[in-house]
C-alpha positions as CSV (number, residue, x, y, z in Angstrom):
1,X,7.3,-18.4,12.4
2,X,8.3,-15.0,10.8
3,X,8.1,-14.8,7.1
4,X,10.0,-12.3,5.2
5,X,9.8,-11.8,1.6
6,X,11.7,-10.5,-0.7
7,X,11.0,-8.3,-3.5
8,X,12.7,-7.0,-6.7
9,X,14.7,-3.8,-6.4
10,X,16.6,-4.0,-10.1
11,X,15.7,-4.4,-13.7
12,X,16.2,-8.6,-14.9
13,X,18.3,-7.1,-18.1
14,X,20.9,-5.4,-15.6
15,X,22.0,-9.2,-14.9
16,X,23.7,-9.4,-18.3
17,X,23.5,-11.4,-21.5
18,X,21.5,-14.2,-20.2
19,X,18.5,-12.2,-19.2
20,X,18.8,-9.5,-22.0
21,X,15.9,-10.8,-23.7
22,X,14.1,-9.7,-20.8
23,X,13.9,-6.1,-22.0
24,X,14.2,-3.3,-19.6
25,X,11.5,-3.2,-16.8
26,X,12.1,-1.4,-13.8
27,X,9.2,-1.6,-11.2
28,X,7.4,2.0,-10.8
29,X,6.8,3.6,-7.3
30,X,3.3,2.6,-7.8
31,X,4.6,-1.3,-8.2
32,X,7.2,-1.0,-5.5
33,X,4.7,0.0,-3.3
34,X,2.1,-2.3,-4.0
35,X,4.6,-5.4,-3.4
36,X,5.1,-3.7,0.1
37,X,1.4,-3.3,1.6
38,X,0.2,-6.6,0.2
39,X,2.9,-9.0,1.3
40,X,2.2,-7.1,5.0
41,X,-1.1,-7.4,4.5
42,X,-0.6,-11.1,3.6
43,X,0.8,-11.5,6.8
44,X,4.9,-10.9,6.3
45,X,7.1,-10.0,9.0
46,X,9.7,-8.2,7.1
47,X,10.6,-7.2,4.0
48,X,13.9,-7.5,2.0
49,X,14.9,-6.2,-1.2
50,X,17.1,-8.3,-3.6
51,X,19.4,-6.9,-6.7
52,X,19.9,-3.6,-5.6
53,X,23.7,-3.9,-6.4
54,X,23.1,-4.1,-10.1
55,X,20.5,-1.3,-10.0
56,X,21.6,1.5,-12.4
57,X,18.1,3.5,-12.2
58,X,18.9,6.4,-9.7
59,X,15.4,6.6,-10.4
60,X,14.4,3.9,-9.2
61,X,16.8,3.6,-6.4
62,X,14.7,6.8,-5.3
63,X,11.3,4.9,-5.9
64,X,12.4,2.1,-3.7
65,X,14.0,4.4,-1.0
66,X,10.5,6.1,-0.7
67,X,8.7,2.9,-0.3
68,X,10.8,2.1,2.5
69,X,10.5,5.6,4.1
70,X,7.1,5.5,4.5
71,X,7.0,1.9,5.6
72,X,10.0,3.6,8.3
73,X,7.1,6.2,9.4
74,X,4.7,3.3,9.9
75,X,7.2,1.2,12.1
76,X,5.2,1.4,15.3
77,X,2.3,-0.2,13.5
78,X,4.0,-2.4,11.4
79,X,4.8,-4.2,14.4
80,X,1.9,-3.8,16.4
81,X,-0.5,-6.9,16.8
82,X,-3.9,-6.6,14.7
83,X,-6.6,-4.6,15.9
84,X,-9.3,-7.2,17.3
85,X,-13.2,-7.2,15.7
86,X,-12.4,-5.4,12.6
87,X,-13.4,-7.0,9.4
88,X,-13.3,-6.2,5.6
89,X,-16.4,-6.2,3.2
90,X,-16.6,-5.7,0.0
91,X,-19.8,-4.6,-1.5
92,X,-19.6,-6.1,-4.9
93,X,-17.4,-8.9,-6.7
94,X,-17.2,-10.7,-9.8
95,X,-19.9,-13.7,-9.5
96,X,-17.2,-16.4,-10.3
97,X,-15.0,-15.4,-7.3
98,X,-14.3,-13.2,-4.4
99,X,-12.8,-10.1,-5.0
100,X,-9.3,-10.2,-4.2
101,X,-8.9,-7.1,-1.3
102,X,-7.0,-7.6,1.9
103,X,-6.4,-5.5,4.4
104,X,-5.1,-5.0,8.0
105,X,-5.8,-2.7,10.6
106,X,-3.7,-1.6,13.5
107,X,-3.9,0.7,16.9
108,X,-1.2,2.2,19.0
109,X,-3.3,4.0,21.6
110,X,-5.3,6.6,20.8
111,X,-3.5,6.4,16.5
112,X,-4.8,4.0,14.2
113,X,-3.7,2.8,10.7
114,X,-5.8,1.1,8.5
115,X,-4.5,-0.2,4.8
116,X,-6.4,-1.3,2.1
117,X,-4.9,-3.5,-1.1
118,X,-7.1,-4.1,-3.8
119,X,-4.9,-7.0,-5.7
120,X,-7.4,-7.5,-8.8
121,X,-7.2,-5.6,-12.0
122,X,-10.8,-5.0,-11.4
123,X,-12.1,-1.4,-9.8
124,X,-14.0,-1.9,-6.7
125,X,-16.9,0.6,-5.8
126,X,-17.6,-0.6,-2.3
127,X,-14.8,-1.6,-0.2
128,X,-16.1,-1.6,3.9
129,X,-13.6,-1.7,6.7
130,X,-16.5,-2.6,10.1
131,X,-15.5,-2.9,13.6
132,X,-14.3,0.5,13.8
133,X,-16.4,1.7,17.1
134,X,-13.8,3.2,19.0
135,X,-13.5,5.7,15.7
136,X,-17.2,6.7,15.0
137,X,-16.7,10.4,14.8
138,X,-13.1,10.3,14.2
139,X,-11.6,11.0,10.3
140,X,-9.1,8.9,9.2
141,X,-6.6,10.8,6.5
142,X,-5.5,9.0,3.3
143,X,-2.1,9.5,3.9
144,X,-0.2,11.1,0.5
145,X,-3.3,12.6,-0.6
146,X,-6.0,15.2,0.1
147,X,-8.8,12.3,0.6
148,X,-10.0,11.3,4.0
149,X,-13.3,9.8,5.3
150,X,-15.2,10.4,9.1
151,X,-15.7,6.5,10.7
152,X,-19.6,6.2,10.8
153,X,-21.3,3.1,12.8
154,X,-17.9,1.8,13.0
155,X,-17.3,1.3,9.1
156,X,-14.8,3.0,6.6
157,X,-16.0,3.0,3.5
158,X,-14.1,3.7,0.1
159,X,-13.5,2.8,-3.3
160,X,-10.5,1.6,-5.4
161,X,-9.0,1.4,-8.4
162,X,-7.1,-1.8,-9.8
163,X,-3.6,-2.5,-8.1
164,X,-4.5,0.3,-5.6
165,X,-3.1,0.8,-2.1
166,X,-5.4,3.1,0.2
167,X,-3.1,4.2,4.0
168,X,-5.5,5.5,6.1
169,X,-3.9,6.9,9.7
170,X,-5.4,9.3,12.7
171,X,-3.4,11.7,12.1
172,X,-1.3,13.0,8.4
173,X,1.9,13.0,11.0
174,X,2.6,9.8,10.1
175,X,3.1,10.9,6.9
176,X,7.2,10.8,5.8
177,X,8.8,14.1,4.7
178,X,10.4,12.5,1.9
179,X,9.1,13.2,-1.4
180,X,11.3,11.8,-3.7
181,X,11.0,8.8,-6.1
182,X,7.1,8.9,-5.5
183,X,6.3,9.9,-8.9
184,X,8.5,7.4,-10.3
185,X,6.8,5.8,-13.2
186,X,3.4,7.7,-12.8
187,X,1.5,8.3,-16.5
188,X,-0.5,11.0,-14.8
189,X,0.0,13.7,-12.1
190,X,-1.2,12.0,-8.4
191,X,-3.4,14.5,-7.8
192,X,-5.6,13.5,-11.5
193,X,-5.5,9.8,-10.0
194,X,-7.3,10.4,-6.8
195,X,-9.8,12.4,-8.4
196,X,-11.0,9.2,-10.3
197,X,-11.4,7.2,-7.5
């Protein structure tokens, strides 16, 4: 059965008096985002945002419309079936319980995308996508930044920081052209976060 969620695309305080306790509280790029992979990663069919009629943030009316451009760019893997054999490791994890990383990985042909969603606060130095054979050789390009990695005995293998979202893909063409909104509540520069990872 087809599962689509819904996430937020306002601020609860824009709903009047009753919720003005609330506070302001818009959700970032980076938050926006992070709802997106990891509810497809959790296996949703669509997605659907609610409240965007009460939004007053043009800012974040851009954030959101970025999200769902580059989901747009993605389309042909978004509804592509799951690549068969692959499998997700992670190297390390808290001894209490597994580290909470999901994943999915998808082919059209010759094009792959791979996306990685690390859902704990926790950093994670060993994250290992295996089954990957039919990429040995091949770099996969972490889309919206200059990071990549070459597929090696059919495993990708990165790290992540807490609440992270890796987008690996073939090719950078997948990429969207729009730019806006993607900075949208960032406390430092991207290019300063991708160096600490």
């Amino acid at each position: 059965m087809p599962v689509y969620m819904v996430l937020q695309a306002f601020s609860w305080h824009e709903l009047g008096d009753r919720y003005s306790e609330r506070g302001e509280a818009y959700p970032t790029f980076a938050d926006s985002r992070f709802m997106a992979y990891d509810v497809i990663a959790r296996g949703a069919s669509g997605i659907l945002y609610w409240g965007s009629h009460y939004l007053q943030s043009e800012a974040c009316r851009e954030a959101i419309y970025a999200v769902i451009s580059e989901l747009a760019a993605l389309q042909p893997f978004l509804t592509a079936p799951e690549a068969p054999g692959t499998r997700l490791h992670v190297i390390e994890g808290l001894p209490e319980r597994e580290p909470r990383v999901v994943y999915f990985a998808r082919a059209i042909g010759d094009e792959w995308l791979v996306v990685l969603v690390n859902e704990d606060d926790e950093r994670r130095m060993g994250v290992v996508v295996e089954g990957l054979d039919a990429l040995n050789g091949r770099t996969l390009c972490r889309l919206y930044t200059d990071h990549s990695a070459v597929v090696a005995r059919g495993e990708l293998i990165t790290r992540m920081q807490p609440r992270a979202v890796h987008v690996y893909a073939t090719s950078r063409d997948w990429e969207t052209p729009r730019r806006d909104g993607r900075d949208y509540g960032m406390e430092s520069p991207p290019e300063q976060e991708d160096q600490e990872e």
